[in-house]
PyMOL Python script that loads the backbone (N, CA, C, O; Angstrom):
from pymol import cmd

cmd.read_pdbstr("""\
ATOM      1  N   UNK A   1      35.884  16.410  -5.659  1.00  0.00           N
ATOM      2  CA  UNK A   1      34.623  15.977  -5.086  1.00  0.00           C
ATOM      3  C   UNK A   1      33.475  16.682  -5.824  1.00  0.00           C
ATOM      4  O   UNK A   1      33.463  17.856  -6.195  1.00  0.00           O
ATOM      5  N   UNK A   2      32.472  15.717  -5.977  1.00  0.00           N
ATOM      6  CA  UNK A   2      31.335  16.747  -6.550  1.00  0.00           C
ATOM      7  C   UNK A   2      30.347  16.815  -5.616  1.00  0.00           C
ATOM      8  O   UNK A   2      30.306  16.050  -4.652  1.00  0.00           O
ATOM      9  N   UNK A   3      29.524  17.699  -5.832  1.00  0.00           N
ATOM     10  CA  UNK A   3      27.605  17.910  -5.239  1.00  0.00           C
ATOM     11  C   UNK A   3      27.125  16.496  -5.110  1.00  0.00           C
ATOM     12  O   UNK A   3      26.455  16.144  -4.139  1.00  0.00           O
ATOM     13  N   UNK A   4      27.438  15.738  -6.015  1.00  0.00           N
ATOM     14  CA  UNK A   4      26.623  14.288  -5.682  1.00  0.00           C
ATOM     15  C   UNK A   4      26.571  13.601  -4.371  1.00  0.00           C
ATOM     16  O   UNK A   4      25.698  13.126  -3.645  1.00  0.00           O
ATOM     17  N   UNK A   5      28.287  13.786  -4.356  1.00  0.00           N
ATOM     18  CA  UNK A   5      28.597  12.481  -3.128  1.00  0.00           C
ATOM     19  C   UNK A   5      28.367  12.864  -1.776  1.00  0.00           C
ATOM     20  O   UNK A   5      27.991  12.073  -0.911  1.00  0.00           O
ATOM     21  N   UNK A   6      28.638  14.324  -1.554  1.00  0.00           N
ATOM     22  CA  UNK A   6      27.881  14.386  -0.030  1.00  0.00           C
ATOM     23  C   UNK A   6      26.408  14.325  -0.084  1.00  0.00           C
ATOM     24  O   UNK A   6      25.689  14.130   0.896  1.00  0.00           O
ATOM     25  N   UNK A   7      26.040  14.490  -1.199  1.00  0.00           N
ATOM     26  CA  UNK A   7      24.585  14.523  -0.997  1.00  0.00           C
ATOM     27  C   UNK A   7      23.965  13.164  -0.801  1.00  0.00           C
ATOM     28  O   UNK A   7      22.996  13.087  -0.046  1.00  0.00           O
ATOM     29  N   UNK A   8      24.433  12.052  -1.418  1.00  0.00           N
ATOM     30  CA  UNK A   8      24.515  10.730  -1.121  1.00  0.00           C
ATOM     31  C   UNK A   8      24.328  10.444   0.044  1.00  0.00           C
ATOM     32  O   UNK A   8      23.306  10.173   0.674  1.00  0.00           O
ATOM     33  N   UNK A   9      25.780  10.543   0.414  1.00  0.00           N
ATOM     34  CA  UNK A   9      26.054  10.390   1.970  1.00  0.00           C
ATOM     35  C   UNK A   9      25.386  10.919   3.012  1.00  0.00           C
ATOM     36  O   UNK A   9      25.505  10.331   4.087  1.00  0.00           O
ATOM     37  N   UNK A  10      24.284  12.498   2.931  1.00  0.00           N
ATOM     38  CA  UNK A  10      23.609  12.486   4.119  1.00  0.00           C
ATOM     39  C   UNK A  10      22.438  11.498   4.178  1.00  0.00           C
ATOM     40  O   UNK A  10      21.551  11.524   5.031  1.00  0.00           O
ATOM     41  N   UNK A  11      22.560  10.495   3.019  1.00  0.00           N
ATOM     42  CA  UNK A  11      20.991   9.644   3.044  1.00  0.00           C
ATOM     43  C   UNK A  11      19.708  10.364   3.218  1.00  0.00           C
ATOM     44  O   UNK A  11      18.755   9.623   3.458  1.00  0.00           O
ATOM     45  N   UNK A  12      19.433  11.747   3.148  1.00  0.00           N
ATOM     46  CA  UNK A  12      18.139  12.511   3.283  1.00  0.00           C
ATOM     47  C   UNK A  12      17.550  12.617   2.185  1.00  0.00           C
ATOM     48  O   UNK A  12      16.331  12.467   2.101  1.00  0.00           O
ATOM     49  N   UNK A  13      18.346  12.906   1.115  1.00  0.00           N
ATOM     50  CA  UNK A  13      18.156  12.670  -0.586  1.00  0.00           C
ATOM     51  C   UNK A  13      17.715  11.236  -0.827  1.00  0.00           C
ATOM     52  O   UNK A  13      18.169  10.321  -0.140  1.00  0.00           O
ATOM     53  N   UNK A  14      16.743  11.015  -1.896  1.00  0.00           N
ATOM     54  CA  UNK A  14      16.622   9.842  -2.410  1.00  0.00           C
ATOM     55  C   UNK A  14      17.547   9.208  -3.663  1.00  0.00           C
ATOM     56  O   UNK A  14      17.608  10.123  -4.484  1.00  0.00           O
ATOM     57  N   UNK A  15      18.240   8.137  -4.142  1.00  0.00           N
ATOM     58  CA  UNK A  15      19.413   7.868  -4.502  1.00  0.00           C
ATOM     59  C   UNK A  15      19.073   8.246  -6.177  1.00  0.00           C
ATOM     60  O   UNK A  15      19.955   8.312  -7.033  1.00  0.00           O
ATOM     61  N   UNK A  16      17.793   8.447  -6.404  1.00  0.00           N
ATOM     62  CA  UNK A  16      17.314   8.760  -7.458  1.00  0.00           C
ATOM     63  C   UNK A  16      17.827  10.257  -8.088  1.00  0.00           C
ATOM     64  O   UNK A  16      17.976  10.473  -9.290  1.00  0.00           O
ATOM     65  N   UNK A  17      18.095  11.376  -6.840  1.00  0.00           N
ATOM     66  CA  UNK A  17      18.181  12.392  -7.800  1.00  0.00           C
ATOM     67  C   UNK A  17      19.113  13.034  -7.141  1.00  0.00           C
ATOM     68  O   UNK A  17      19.175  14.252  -6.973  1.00  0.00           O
ATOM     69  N   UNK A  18      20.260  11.768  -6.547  1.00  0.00           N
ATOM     70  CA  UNK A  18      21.934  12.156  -6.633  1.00  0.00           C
ATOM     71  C   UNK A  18      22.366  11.520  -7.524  1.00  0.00           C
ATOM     72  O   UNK A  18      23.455  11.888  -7.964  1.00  0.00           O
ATOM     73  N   UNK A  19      22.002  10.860  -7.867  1.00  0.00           N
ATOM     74  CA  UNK A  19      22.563  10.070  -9.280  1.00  0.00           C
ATOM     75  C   UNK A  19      21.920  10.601 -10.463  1.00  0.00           C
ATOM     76  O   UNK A  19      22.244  10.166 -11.569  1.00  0.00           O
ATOM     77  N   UNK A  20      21.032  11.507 -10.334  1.00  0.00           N
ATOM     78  CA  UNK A  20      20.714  12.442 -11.396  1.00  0.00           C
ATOM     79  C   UNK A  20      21.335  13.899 -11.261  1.00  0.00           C
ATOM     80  O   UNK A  20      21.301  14.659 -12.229  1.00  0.00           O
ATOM     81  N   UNK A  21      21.885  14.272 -10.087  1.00  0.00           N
ATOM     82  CA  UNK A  21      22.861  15.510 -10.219  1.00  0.00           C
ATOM     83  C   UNK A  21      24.313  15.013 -10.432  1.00  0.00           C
ATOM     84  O   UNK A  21      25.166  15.842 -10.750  1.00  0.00           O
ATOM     85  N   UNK A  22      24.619  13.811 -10.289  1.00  0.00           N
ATOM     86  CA  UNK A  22      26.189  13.217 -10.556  1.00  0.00           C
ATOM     87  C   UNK A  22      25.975  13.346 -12.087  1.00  0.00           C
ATOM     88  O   UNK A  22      26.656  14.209 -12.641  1.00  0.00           O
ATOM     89  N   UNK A  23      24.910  12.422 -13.048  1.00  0.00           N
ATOM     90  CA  UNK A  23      24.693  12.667 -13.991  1.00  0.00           C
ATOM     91  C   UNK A  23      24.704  13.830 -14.673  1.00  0.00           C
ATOM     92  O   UNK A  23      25.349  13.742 -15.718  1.00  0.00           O
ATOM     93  N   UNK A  24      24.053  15.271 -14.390  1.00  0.00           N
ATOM     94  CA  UNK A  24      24.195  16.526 -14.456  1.00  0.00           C
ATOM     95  C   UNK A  24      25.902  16.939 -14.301  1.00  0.00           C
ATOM     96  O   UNK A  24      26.435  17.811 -14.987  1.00  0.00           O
ATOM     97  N   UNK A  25      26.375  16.394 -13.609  1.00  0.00           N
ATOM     98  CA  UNK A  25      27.590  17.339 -13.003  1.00  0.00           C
ATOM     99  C   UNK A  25      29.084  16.328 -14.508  1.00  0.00           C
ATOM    100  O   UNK A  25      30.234  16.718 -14.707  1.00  0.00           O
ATOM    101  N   UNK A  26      28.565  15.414 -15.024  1.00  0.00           N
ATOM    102  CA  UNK A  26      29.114  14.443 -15.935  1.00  0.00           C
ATOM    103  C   UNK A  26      28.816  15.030 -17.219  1.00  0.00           C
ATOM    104  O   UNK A  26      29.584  14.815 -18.157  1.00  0.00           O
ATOM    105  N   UNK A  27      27.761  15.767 -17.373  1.00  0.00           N
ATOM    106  CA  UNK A  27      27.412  15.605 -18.488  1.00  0.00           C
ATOM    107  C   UNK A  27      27.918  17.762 -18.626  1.00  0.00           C
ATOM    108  O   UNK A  27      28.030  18.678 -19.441  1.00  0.00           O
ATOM    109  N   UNK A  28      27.988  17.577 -17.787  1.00  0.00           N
ATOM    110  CA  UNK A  28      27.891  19.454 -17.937  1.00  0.00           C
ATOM    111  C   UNK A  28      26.576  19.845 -17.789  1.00  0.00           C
ATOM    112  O   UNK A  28      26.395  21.041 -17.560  1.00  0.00           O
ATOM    113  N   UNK A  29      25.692  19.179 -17.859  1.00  0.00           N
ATOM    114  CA  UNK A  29      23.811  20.301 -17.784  1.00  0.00           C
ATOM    115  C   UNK A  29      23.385  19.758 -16.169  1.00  0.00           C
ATOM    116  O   UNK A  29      22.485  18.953 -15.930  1.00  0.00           O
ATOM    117  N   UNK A  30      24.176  20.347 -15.263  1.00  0.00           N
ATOM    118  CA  UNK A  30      23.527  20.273 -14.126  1.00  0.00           C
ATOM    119  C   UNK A  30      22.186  21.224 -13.685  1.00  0.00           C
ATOM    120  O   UNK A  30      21.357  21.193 -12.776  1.00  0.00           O
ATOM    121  N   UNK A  31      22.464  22.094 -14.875  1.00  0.00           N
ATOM    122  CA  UNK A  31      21.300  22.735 -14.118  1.00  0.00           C
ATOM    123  C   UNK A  31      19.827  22.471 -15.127  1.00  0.00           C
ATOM    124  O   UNK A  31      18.914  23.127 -14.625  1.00  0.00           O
ATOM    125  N   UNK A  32      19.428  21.833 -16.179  1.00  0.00           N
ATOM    126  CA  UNK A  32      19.004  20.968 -17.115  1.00  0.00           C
ATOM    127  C   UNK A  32      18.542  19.661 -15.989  1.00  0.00           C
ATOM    128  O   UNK A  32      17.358  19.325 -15.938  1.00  0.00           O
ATOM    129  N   UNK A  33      19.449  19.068 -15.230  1.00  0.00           N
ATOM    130  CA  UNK A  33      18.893  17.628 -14.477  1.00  0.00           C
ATOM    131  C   UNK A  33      18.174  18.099 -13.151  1.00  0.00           C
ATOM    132  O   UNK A  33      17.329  17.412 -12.577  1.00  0.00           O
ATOM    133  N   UNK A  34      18.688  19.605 -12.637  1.00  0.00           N
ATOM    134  CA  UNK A  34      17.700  19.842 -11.373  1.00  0.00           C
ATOM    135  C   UNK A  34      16.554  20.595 -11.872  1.00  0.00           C
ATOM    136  O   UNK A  34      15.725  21.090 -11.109  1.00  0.00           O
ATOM    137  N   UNK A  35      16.486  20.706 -13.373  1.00  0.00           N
ATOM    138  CA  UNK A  35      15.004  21.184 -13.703  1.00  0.00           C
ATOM    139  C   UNK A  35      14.256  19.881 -13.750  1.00  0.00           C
ATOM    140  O   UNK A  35      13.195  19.818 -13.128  1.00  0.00           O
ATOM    141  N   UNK A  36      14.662  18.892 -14.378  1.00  0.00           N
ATOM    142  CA  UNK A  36      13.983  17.542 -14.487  1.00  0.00           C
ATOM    143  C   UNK A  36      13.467  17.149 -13.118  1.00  0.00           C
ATOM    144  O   UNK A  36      12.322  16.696 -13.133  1.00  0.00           O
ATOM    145  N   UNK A  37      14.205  17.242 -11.659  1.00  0.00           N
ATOM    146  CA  UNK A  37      14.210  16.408 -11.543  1.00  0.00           C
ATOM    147  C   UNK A  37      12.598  17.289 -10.252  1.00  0.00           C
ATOM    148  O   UNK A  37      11.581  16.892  -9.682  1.00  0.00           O
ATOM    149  N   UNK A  38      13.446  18.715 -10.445  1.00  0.00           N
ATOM    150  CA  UNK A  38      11.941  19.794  -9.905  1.00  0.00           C
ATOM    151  C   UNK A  38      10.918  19.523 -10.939  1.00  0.00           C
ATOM    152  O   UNK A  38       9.864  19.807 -10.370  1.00  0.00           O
ATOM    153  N   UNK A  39      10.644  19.141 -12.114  1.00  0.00           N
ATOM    154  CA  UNK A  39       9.725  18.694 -12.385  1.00  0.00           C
ATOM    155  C   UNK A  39       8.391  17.500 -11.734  1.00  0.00           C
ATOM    156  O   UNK A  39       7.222  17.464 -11.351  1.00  0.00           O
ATOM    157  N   UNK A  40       9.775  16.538 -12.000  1.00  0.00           N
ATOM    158  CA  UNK A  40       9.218  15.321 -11.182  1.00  0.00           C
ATOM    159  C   UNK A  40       8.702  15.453 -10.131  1.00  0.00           C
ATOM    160  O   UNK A  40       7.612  14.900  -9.989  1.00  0.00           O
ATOM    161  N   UNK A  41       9.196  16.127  -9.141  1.00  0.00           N
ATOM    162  CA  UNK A  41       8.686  16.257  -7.827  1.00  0.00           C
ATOM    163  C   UNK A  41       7.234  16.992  -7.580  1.00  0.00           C
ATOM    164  O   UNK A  41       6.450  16.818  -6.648  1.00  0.00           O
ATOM    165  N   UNK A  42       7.115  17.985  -8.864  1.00  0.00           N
ATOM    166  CA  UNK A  42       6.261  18.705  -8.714  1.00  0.00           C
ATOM    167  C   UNK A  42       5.010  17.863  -9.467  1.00  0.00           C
ATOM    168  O   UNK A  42       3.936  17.945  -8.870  1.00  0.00           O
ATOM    169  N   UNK A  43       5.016  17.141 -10.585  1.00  0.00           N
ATOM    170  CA  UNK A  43       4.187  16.212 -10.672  1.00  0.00           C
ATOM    171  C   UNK A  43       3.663  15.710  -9.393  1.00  0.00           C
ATOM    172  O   UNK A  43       2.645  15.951  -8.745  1.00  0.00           O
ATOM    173  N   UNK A  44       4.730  14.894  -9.225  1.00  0.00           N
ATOM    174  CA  UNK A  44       4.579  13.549  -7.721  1.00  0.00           C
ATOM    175  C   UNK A  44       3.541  14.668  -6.811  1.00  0.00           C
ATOM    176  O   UNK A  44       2.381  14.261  -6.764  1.00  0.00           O
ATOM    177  N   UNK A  45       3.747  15.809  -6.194  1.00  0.00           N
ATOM    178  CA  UNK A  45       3.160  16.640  -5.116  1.00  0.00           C
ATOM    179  C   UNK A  45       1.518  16.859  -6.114  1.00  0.00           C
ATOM    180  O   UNK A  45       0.410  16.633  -5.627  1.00  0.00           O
ATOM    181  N   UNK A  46       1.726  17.263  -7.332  1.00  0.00           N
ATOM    182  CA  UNK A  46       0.339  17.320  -8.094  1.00  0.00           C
ATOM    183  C   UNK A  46      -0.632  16.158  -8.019  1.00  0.00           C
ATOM    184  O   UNK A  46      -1.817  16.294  -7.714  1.00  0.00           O
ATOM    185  N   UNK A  47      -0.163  15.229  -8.261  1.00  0.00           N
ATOM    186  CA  UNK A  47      -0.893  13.867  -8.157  1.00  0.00           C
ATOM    187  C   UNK A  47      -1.324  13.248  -6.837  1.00  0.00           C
ATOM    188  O   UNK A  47      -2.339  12.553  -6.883  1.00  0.00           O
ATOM    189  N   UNK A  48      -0.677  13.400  -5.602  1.00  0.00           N
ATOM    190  CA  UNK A  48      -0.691  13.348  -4.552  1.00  0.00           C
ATOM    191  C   UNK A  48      -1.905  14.302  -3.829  1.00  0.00           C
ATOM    192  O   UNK A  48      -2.849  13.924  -3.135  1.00  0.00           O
ATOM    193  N   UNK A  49      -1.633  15.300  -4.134  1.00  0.00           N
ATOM    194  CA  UNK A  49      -2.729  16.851  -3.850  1.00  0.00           C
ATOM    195  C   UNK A  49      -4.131  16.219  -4.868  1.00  0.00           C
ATOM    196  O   UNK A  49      -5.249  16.223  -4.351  1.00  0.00           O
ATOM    197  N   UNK A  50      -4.017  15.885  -5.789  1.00  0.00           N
ATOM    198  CA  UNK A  50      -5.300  15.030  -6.637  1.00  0.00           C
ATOM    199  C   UNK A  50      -5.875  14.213  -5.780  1.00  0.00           C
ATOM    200  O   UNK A  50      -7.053  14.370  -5.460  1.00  0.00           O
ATOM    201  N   UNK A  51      -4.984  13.057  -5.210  1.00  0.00           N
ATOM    202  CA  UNK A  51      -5.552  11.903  -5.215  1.00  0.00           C
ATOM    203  C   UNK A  51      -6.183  12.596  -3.406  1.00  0.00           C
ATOM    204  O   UNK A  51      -7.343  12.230  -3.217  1.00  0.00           O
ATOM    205  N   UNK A  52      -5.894  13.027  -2.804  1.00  0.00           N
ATOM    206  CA  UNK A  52      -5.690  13.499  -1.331  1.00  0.00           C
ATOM    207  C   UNK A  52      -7.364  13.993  -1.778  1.00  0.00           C
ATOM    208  O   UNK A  52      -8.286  13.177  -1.802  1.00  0.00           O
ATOM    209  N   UNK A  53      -7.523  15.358  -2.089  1.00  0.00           N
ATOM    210  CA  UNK A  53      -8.416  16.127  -2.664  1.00  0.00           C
ATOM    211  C   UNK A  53      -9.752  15.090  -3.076  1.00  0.00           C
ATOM    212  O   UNK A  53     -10.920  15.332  -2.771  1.00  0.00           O
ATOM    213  N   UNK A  54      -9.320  13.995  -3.772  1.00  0.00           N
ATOM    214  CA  UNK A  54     -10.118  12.875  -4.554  1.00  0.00           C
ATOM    215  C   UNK A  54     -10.941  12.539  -3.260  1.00  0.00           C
ATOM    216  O   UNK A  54     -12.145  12.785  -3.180  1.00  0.00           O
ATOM    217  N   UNK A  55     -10.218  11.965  -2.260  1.00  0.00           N
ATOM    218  CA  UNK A  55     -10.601  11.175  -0.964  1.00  0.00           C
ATOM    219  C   UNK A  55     -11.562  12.365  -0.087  1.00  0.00           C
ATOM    220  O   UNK A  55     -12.711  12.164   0.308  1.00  0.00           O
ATOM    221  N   UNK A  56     -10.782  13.621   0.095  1.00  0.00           N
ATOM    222  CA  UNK A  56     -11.477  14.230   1.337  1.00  0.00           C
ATOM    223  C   UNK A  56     -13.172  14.746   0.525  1.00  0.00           C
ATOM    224  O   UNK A  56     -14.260  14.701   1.099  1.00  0.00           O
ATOM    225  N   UNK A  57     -12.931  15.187  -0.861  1.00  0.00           N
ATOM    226  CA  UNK A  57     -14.097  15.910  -1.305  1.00  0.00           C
ATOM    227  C   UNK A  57     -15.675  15.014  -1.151  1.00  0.00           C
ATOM    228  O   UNK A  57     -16.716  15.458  -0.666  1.00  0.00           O
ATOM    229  N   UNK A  58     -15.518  14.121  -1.532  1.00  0.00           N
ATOM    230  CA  UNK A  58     -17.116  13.949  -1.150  1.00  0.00           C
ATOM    231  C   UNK A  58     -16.835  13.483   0.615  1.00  0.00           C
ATOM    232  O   UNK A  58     -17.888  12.935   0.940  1.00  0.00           O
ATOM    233  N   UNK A  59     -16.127  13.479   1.521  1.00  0.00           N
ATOM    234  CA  UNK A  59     -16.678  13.554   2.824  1.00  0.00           C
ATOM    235  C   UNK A  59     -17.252  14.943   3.049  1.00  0.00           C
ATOM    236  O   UNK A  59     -18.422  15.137   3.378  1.00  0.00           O
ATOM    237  N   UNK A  60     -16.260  15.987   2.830  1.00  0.00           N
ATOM    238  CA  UNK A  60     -16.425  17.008   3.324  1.00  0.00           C
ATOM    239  C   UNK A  60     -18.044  17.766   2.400  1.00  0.00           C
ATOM    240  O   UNK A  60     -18.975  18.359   2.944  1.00  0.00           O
ATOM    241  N   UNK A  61     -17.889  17.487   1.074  1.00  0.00           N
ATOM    242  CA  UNK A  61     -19.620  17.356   0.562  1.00  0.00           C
ATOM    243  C   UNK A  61     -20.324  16.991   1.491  1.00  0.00           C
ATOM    244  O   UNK A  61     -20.707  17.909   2.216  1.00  0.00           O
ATOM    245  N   UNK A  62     -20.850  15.361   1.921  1.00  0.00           N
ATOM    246  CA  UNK A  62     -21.523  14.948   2.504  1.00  0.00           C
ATOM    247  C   UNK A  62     -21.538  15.351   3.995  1.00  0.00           C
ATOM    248  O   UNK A  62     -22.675  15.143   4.417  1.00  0.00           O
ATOM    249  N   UNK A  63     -20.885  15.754   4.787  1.00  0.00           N
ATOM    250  CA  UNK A  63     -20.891  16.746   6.051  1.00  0.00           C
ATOM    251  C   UNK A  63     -21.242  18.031   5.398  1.00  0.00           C
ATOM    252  O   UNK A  63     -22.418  18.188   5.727  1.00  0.00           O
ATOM    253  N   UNK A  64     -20.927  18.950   4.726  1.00  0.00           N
ATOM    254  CA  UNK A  64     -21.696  20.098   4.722  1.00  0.00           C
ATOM    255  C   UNK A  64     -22.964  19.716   4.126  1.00  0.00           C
ATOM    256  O   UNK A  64     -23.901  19.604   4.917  1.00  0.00           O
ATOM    257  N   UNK A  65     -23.233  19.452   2.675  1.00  0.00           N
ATOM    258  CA  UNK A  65     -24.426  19.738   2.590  1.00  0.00           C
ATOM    259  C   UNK A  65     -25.676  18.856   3.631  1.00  0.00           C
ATOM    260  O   UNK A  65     -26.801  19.322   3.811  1.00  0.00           O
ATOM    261  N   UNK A  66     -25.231  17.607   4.200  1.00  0.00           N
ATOM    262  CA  UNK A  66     -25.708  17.277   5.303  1.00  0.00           C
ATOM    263  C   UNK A  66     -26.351  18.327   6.420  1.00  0.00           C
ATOM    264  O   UNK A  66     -27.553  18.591   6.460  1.00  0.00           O
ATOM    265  N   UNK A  67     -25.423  18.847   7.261  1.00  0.00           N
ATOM    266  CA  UNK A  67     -25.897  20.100   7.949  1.00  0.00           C
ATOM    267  C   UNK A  67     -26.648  21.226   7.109  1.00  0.00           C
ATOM    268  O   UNK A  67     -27.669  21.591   7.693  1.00  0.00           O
ATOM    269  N   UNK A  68     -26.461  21.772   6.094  1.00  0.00           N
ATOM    270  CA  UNK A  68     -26.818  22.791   5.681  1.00  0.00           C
ATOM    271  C   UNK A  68     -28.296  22.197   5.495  1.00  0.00           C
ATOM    272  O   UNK A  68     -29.178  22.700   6.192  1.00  0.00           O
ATOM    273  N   UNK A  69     -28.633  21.172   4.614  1.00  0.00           N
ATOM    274  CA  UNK A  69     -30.260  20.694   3.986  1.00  0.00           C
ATOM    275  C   UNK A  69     -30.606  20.128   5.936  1.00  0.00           C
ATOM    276  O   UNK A  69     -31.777  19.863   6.208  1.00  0.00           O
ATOM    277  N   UNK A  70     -29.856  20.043   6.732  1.00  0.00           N
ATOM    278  CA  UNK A  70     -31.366  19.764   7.718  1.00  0.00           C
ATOM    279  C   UNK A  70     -31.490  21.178   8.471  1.00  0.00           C
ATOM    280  O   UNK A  70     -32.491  21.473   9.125  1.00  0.00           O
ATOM    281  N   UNK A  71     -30.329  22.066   8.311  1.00  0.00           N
ATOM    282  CA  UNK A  71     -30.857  23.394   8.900  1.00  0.00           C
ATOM    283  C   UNK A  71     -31.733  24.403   7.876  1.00  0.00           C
ATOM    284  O   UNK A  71     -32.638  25.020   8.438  1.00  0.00           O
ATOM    285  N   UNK A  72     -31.560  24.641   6.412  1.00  0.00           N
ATOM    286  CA  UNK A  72     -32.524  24.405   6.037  1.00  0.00           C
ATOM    287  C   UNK A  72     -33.808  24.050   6.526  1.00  0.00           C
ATOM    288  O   UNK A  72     -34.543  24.857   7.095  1.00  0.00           O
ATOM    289  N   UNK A  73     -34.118  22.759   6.299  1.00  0.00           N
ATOM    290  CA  UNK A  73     -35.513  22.035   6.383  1.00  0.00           C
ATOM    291  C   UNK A  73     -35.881  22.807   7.831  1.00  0.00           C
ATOM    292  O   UNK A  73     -36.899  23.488   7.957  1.00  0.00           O
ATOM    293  N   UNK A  74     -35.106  22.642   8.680  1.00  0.00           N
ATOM    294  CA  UNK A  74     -35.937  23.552  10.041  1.00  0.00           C
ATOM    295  C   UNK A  74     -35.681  24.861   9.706  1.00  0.00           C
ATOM    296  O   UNK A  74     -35.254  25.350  10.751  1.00  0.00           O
ATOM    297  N   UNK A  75     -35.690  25.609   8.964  1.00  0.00           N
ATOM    298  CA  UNK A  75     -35.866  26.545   8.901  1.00  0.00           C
ATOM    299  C   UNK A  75     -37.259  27.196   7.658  1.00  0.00           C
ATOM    300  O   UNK A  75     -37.877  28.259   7.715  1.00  0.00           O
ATOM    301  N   UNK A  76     -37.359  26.135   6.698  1.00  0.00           N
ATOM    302  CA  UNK A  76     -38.381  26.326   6.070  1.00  0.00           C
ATOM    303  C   UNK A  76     -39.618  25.550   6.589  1.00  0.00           C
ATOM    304  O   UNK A  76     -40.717  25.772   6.081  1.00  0.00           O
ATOM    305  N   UNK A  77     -39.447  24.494   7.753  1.00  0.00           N
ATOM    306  CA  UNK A  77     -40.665  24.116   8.534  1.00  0.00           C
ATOM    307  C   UNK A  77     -41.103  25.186   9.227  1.00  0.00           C
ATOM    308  O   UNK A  77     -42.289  25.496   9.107  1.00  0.00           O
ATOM    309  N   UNK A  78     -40.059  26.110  10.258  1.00  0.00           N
ATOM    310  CA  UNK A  78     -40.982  26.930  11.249  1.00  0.00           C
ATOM    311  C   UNK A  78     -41.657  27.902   9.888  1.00  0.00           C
ATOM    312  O   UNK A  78     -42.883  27.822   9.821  1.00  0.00           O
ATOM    313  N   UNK A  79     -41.317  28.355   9.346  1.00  0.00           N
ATOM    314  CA  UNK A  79     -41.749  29.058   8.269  1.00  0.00           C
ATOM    315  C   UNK A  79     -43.334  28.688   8.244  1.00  0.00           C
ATOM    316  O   UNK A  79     -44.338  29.183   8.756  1.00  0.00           O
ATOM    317  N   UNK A  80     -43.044  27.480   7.329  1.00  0.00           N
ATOM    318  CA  UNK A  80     -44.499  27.360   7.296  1.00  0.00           C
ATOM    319  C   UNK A  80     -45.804  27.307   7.840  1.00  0.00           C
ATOM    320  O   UNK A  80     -46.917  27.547   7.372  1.00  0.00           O
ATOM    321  N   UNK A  81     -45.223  26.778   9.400  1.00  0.00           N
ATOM    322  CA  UNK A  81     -46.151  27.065  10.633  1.00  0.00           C
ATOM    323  C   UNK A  81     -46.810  28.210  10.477  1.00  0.00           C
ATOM    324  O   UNK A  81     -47.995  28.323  10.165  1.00  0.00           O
ATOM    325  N   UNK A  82     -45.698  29.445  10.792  1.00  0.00           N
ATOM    326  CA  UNK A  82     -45.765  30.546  10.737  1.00  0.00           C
ATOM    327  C   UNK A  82     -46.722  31.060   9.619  1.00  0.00           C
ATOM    328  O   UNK A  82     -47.417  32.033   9.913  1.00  0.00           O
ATOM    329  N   UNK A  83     -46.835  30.554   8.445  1.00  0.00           N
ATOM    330  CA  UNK A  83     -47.744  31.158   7.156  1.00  0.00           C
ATOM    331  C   UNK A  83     -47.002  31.885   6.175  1.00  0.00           C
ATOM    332  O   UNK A  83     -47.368  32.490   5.167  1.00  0.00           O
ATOM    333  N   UNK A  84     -45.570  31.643   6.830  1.00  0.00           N
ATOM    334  CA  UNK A  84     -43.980  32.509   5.511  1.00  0.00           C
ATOM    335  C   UNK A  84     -43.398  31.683   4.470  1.00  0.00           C
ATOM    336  O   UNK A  84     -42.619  30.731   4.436  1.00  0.00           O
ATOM    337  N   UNK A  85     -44.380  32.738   3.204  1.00  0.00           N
ATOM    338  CA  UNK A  85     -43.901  31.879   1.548  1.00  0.00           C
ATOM    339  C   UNK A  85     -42.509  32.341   1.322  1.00  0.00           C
ATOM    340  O   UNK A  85     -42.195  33.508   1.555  1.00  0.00           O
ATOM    341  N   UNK A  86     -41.827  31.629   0.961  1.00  0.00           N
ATOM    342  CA  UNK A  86     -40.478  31.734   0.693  1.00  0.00           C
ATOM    343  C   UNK A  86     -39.917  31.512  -0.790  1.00  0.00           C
ATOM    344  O   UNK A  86     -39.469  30.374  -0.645  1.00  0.00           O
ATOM    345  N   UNK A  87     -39.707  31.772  -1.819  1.00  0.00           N
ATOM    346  CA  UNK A  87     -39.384  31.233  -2.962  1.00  0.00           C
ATOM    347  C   UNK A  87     -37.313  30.431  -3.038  1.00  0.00           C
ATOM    348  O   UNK A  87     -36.260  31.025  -2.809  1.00  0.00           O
ATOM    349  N   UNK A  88     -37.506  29.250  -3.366  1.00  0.00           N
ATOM    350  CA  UNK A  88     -36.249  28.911  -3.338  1.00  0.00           C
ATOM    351  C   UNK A  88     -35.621  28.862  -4.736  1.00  0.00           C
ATOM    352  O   UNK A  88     -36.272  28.575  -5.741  1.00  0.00           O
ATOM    353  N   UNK A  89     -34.323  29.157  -4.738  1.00  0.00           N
ATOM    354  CA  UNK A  89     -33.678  29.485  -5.730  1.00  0.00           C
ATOM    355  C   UNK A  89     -32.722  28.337  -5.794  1.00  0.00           C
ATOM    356  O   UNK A  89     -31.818  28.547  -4.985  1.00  0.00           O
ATOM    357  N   UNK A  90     -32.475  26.642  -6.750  1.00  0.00           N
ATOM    358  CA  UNK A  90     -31.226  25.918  -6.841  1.00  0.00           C
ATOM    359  C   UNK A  90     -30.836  26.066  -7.726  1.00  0.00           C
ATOM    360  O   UNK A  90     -29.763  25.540  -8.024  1.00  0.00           O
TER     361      UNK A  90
END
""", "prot")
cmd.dss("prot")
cmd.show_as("cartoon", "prot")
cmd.util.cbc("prot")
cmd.orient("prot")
């Protein structure tokens, strides 16, 4: 029996990379096909974390600097009431 076939059989694995450790375990470089296949995965999670990152960043932009420029602005309005020069630095 090899590593492949139970791993098959719990169906939790995708059929993609038991048939790439059967392959490994055939060829002799099993440990050569679970670097490949930790590669892949780690791409897939990179690109995923990109595209994720892609989506949330300008919400989470547009909610902060949102709040920040109107607390700001009330904060350099009472100012000015007041007669307090402020120099701003962007």
């Amino acid at each position: 029996m090899t590593i492949a076939e139970p791993l098959k059989d719990t169906g939790v694995f995708p059929a993609m990379v038991t048939q790439m450790i059967a392959v490994g375990e055939k060829t002799g470089d099993l440990s050569g096909m679970l670097a490949k296949i930790a590669e892949f995965y780690t791409e897939e999670v990179d690109a995923a974390v990109e595209s994720l990152t892609a989506v949330i960043e300008p919400i989470y932009d547009y909610r902060c600097g949102n709040c920040g420029w109107r607390h700001a602005r009330r904060h350099v309005s009472t100012d000015i009431q007041h007669g307090r020069r402020h120099t701003v630095t962007i």
